[in-house]
C-alpha positions in Angstrom: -60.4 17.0 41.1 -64.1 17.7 42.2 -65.4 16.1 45.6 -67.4 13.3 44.0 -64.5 11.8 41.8 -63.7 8.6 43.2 -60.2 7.9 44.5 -58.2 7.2 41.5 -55.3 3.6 41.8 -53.2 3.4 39.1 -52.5 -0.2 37.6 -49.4 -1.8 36.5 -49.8 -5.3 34.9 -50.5 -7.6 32.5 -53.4 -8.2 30.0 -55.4 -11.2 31.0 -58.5 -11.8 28.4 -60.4 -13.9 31.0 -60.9 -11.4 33.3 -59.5 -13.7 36.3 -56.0 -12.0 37.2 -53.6 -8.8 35.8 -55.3 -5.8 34.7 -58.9 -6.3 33.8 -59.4 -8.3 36.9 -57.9 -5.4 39.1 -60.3 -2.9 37.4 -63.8 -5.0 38.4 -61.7 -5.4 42.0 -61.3 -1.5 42.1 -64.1 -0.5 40.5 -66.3 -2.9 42.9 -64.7 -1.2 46.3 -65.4 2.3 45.0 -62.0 3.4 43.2 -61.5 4.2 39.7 -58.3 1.8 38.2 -56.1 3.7 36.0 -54.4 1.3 33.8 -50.6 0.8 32.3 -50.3 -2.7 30.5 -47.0 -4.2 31.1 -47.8 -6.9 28.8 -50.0 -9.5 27.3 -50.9 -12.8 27.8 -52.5 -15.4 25.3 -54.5 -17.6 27.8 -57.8 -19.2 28.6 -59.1 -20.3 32.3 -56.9 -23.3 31.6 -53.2 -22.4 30.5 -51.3 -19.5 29.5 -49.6 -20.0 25.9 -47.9 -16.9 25.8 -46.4 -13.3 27.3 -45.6 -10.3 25.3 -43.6 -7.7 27.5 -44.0 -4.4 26.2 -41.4 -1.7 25.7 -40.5 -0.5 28.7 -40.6 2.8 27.2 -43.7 2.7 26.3 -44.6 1.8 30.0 -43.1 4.6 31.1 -44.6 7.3 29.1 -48.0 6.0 29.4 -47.5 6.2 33.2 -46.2 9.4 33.0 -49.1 10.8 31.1 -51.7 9.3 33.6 -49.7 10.9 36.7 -49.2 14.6 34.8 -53.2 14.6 34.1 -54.4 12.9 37.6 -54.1 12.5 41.5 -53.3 8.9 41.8 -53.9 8.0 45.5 -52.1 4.4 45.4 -50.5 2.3 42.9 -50.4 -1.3 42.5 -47.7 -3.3 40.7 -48.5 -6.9 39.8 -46.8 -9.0 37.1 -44.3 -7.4 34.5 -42.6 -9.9 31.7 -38.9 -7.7 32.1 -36.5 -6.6 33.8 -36.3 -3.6 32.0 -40.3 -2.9 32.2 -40.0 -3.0 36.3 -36.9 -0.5 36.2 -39.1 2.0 34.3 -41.6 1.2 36.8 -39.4 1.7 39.9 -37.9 5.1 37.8 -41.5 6.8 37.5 -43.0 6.1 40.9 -39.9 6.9 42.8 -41.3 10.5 41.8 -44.3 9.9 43.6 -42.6 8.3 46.7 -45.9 10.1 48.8 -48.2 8.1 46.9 -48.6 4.1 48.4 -47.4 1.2 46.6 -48.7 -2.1 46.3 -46.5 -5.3 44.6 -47.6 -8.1 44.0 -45.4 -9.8 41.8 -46.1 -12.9 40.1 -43.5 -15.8 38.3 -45.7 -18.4 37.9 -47.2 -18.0 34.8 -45.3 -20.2 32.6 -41.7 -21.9 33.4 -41.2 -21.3 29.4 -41.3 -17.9 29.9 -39.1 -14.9 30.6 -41.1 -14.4 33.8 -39.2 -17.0 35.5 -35.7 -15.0 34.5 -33.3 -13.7 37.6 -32.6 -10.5 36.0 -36.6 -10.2 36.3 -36.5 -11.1 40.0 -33.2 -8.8 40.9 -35.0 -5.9 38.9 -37.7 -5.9 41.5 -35.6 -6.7 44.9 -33.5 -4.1 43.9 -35.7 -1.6 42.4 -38.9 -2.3 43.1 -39.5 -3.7 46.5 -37.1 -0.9 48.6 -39.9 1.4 47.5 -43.1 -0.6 48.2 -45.7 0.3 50.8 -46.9 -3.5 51.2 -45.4 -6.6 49.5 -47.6 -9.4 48.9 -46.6 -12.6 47.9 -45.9 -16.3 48.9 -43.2 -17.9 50.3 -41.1 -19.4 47.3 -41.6 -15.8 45.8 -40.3 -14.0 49.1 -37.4 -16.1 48.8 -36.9 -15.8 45.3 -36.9 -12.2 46.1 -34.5 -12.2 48.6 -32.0 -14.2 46.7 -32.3 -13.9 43.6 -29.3 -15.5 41.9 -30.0 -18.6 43.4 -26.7 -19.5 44.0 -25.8 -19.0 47.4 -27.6 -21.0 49.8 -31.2 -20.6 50.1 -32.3 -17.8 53.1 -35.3 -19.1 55.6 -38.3 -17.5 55.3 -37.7 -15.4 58.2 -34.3 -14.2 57.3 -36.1 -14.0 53.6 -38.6 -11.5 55.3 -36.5 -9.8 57.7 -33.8 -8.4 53.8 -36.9 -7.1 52.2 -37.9 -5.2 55.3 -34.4 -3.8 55.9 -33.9 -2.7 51.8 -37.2 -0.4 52.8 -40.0 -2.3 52.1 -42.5 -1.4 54.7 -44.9 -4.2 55.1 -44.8 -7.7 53.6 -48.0 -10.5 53.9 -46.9 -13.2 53.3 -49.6 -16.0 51.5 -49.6 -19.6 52.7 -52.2 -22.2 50.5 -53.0 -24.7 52.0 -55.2 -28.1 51.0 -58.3 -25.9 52.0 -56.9 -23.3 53.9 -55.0 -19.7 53.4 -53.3 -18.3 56.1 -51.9 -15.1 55.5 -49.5 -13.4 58.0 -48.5 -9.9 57.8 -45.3 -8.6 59.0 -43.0 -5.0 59.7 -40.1 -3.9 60.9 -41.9 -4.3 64.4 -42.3 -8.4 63.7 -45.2 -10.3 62.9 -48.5 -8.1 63.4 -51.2 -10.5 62.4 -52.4 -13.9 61.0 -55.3 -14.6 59.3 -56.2 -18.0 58.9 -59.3 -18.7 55.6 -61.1 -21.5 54.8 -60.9 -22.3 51.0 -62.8 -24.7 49.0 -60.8 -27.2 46.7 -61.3 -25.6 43.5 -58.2 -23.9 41.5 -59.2 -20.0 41.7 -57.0 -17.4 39.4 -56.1 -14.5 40.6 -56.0 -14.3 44.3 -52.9 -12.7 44.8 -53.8 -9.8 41.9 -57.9 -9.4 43.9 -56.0 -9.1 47.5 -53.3 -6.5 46.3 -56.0 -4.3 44.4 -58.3 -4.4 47.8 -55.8 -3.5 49.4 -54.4 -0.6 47.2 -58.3 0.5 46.6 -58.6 0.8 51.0 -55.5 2.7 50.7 -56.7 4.9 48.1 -59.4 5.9 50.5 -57.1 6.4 53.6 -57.2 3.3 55.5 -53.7 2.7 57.2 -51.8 -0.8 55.8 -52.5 -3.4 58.5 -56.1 -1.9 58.5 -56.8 -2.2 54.6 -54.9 -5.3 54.6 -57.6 -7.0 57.4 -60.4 -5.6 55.2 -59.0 -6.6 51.6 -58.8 -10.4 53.0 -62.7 -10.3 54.2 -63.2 -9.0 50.5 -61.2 -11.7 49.0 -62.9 -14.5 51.1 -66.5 -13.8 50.1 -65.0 -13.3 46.7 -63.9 -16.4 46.3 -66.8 -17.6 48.3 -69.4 -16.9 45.5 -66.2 -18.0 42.7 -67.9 -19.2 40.0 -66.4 -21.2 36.6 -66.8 -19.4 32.9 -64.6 -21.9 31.2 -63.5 -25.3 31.6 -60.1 -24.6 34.1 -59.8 -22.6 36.7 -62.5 -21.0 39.2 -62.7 -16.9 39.4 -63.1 -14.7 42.3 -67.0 -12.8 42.3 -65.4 -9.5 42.9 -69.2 -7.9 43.2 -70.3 -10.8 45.0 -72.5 -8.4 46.9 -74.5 -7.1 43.8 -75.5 -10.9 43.7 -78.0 -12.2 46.0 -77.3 -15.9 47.3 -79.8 -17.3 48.8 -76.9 -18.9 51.0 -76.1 -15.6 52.1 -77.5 -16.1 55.3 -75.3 -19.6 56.6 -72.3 -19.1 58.2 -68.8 -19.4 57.2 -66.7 -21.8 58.5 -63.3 -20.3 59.9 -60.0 -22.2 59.7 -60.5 -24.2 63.0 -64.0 -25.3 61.9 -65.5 -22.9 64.7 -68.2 -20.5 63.9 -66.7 -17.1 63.8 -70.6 -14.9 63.7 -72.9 -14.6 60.1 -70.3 -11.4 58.9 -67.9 -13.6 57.3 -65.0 -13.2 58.9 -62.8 -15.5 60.0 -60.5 -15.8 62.6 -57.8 -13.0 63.2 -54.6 -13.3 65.5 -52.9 -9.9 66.2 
């Protein structure tokens, strides 16, 4: 690979037409902090801004191959893992990076798609506790998905979040942030073996925006791609998310989309500053408050 190639993040996910979460959306997050996204489709969706009517998972297979082929011809610098529709597709997954246990991983899973949908199925969820998530480099995801995680069957009694937290980190997964939505506010708290390390607390406006968890987890992997360490990258992904979704715009008539090259727009608001969580002015860089 010549010195001007960009880093290069492979891409695990979903189709989404719209542009607002899986794949497509990870390659304008990627390509908008400098990467180039390398891309194996896990599946895909038949779905407006509005509602999702339907998930194809692909052969798993098929997944693998593709992956393989990618990793064979290129240095991959990070991966990131976000929604897969089976069981089977995350254990081909887990099988091919566990080659590449050097190279960072990113997961951030997603079951909320559709409660008609395979997504929602336990084998799904104990395919990527067990395979998936001893391996991962950062886990990001929200509570009820943590604990889904962390018990998977659903039929013993449900963990707390911390005892959720504190399983995932001892099967090997190395950091976890855990997302937190508030009415208009996302607070985001990132934890390792060492405890909690830091908490971010966002403003957010009211609006329904797709694809927040899928923009954060390619930031992140993109950062890592270019040698930032985890609780670095994951600072720097959340001040790329929050003037994303600062300048989030509408294309249809549902949901609101991050601007993931909000800076190649100018806003005229540009200039005003951003409230933080507490309602106290935090400076005119856009950045909100930080706990560590």
């Amino acid at each position: 690979m010549s010195s001007d190639t960009p880093p290069i993040v492979l891409t695990f996910g979903l189709s989404d037409p719209t542009g607002g979460s899986g794949i497509q959306a990870d390659l304008m997050t990627l390509a908008s902090m400098g990467c180039h996204g390398v891309t194996v489709l896990t599946g895909y969706t038949v779905r407006d801004s509005a509602s999702c009517d339907e998930v194809t998972g692909l052969d798993p297979d098929t997944v693998a191959t593709q992956a393989r082929m990618l990793l064979e011809d290129m240095p991959i610098a990070a991966f990131k893992v976000g929604a897969a529709a089976r069981a089977e597709v995350v254990s081909a997954i887990a099988e091919v990076v566990a080659d590449y246990d050097d190279v960072p991983l990113i997961l951030a899973p997603d079951f909320t798609l559709d409660d008609e949908h395979v997504l929602a199925a336990d084998e799904l969820r104990e395919a990527i506790a067990d395979l998936l998530a001893p391996q991962t480099t950062l886990l990001i995801a929200d509570s009820a998905t943590l604990l889904a995680l962390a018990q998977p069957d659903g039929d013993a009694e449900a963990p707390s979040l911390d005892a959720a937290i504190s399983h995932l980190l001892s099967q090997g997964c190395e950091y976890i942030l855990s997302m937190e939505t508030g009415s208009h506010r996302l607070v985001n708290t990132l934890f390792s073996e060492d405890g909690q390390l830091r908490q971010d607390t966002w403003d957010r406006g009211p609006q329904r925006i797709m694809g927040l968890t899928d923009t954060l987890g390619a930031a992140v992997a993109a950062l890592l791609a270019n040698g930032q360490e985890p609780p670095e990258a994951v600072r720097e992904a959340q001040e790329y998310l929050y003037q994303s979704t600062r300048s989030a715009f509408r294309p249809g008539m549902g949901a609101y989309l991050p601007d993931r090259f909000f800076w190649a727009r100018s806003n005229d608001d540009d200039e005003e500053t951003p409230k933080t969580g507490d309602g106290a002015g935090s400076g005119s860089s856009g950045e909100a408050r930080h706990h560590h």
